[in-house]
ROZA-427112 format. One record per residue: residue in three letters; x, y, z of N, C-alpha, C in turn. Coordinates in steps of 0.2 Angstrom, whole numbers, plus 5000, padded with zeros to 4 digits. Layout:
N
ALAXYZXYZXYZ/...
This chain:
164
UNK565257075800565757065795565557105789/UNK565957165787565957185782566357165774/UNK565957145769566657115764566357165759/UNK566757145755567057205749567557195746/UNK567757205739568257185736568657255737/UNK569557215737570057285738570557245732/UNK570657305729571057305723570957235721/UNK570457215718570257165715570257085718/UNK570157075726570257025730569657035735/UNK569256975735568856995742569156985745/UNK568757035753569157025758568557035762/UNK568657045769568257065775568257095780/UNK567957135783568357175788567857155796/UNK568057165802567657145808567557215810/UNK567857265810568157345813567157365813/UNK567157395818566557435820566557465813/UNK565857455809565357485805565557555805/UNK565757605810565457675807566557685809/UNK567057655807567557655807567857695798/UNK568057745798568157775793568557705789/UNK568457715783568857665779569557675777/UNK569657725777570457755777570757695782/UNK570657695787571057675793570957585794/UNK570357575789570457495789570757475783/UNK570857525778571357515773572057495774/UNK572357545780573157565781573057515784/UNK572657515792572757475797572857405797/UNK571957385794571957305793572357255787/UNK572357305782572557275778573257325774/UNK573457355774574357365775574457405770/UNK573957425766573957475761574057565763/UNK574657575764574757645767574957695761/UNK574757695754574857725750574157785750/UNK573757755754573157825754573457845761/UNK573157905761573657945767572957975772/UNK573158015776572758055782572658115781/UNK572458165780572558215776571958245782/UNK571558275781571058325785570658295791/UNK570558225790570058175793569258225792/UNK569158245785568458285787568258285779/UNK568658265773568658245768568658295762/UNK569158335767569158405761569858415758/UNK570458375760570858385757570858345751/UNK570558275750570858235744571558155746/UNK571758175751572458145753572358055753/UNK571758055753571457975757570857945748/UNK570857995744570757975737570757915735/UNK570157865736570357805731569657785727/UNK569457735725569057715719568657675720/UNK568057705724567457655723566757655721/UNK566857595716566557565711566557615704/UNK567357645705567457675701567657755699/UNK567157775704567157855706567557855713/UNK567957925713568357955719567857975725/UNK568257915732567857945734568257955742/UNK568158005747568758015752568557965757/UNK568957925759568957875762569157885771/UNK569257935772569157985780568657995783/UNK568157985777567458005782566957975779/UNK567057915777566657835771566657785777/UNK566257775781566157735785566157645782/UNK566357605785566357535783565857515781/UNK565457535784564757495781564657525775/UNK564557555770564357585765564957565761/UNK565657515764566057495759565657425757/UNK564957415761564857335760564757335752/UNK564857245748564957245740565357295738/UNK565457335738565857385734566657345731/UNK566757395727567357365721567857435722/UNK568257425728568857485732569457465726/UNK569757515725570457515722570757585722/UNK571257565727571957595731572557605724/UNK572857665727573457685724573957615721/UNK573857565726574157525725573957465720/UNK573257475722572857435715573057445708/UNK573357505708573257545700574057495697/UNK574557475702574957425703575457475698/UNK575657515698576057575691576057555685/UNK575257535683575157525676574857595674/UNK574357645676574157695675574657755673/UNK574657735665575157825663575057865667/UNK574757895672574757955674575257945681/UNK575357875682575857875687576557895684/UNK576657855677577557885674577257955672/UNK576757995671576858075669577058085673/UNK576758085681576858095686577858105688/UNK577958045685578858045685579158115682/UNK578858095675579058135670578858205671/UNK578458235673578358295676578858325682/UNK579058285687579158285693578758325698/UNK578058295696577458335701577758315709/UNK577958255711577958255718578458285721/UNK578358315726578758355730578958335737/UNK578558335741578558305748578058225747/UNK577658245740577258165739576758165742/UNK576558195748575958165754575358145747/UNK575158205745574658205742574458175735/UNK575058145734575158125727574658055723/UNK574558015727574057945728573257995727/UNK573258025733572458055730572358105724/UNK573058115723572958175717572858125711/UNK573358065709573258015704572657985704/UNK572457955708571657925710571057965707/UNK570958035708570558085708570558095701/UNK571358105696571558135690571158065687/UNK571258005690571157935685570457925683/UNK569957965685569357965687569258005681/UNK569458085683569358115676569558075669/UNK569958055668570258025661569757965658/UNK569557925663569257885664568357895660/UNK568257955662567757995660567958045653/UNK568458065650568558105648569558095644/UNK569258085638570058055637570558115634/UNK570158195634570658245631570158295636/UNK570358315642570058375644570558425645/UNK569858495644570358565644570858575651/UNK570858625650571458645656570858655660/UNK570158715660570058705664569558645668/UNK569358595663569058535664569458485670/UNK570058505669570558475673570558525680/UNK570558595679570658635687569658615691/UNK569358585687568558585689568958525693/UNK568958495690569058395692569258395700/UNK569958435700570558425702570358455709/UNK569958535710569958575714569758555720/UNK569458475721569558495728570058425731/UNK570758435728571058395729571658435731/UNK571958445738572358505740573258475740/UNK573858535738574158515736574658535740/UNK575058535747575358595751575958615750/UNK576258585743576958605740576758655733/UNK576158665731575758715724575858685721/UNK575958625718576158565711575558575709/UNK575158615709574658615703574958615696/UNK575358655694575158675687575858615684/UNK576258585687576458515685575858425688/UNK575358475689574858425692574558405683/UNK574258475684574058485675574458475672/UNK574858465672575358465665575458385663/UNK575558345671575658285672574858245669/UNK574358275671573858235666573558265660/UNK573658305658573658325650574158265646/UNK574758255650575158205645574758135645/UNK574558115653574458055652573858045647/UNK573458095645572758095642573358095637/UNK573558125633573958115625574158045625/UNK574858015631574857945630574357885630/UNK573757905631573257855634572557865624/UNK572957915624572557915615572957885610/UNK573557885612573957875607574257785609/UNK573857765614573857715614573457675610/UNK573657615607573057575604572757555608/UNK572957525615572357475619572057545625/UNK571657525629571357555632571457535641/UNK571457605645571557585652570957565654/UNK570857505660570257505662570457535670/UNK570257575676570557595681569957555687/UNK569457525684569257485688569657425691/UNK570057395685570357335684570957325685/UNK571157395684572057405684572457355679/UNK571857335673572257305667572157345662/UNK572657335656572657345649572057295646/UNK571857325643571657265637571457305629/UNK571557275625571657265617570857285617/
């Protein structure tokens, strides 16, 4: 038995050890906001948060999720500005990709509260987009870094809370 907290809940998984974690995310527990993307961890599509850093979850085996602090697109609950930039931009287009794109972006901001453009194309790069929303990808997190300065309180994206 594998446990691990997922968006802030322990939980535990029986699934064979070396079962990608993407597929006990969707499967076991019902989270299908991270998606399938290459199965080989090069497109970004399967993007979520463990223990904080982006990590592709298609080729992260169970057991390496043991203790860890997982938080899914769904974790971020739509309190991360960069999910309403995301609106406000109109970066999705077919959407597949859109979960690993915010996940991946939340990590930069998270680290870095005003990064350049090209600190953002470093970040971003190995997160594929098959509609080109790159330069509303940028656009969409440049805004949320200004909303998240011009905020008084501060994001926590481990937590998926606000606090003062």
């Amino acid at each position: 038995m594998i446990v691990f907290k997922l968006n802030g809940n322990k939980v535990s998984s029986a699934a064979d050890v070396n079962t990608p974690l993407l597929w006990v995310i969707r499967d076991e527990f019902g989270f299908k906001g991270t998606k399938f993307g290459c199965g080989i961890g090069l497109c970004g599509a399967c993007t979520v948060h463990i223990d904080g850093a982006p990590v592709r979850t298609c080729s992260f085996p169970l057991i390496a999720a043991e203790n860890k602090n997982i938080t899914t697109i769904e974790g971020l609950e739509n309190k991360h500005p960069l999910q309403q930039t995301w609106i406000d931009e109109q970066v999705p287009q077919c959407g597949y990709c859109q979960s690993g794109q915010i996940m991946q972006a939340a990590t930069l901001l998270a680290s870095n509260s005003s990064p350049s453009d090209q600190e953002i194309v470093d970040h971003m790069s190995g997160n594929l987009c098959r509609c080109m929303a790159y330069v509303r990808i940028k656009s969409a997190i440049k805004n949320a870094a200004g909303v998240m300065s011009a905020d008084v309180q501060t994001f926590d994206p481990s937590s998926s809370t606000q606090q003062s």
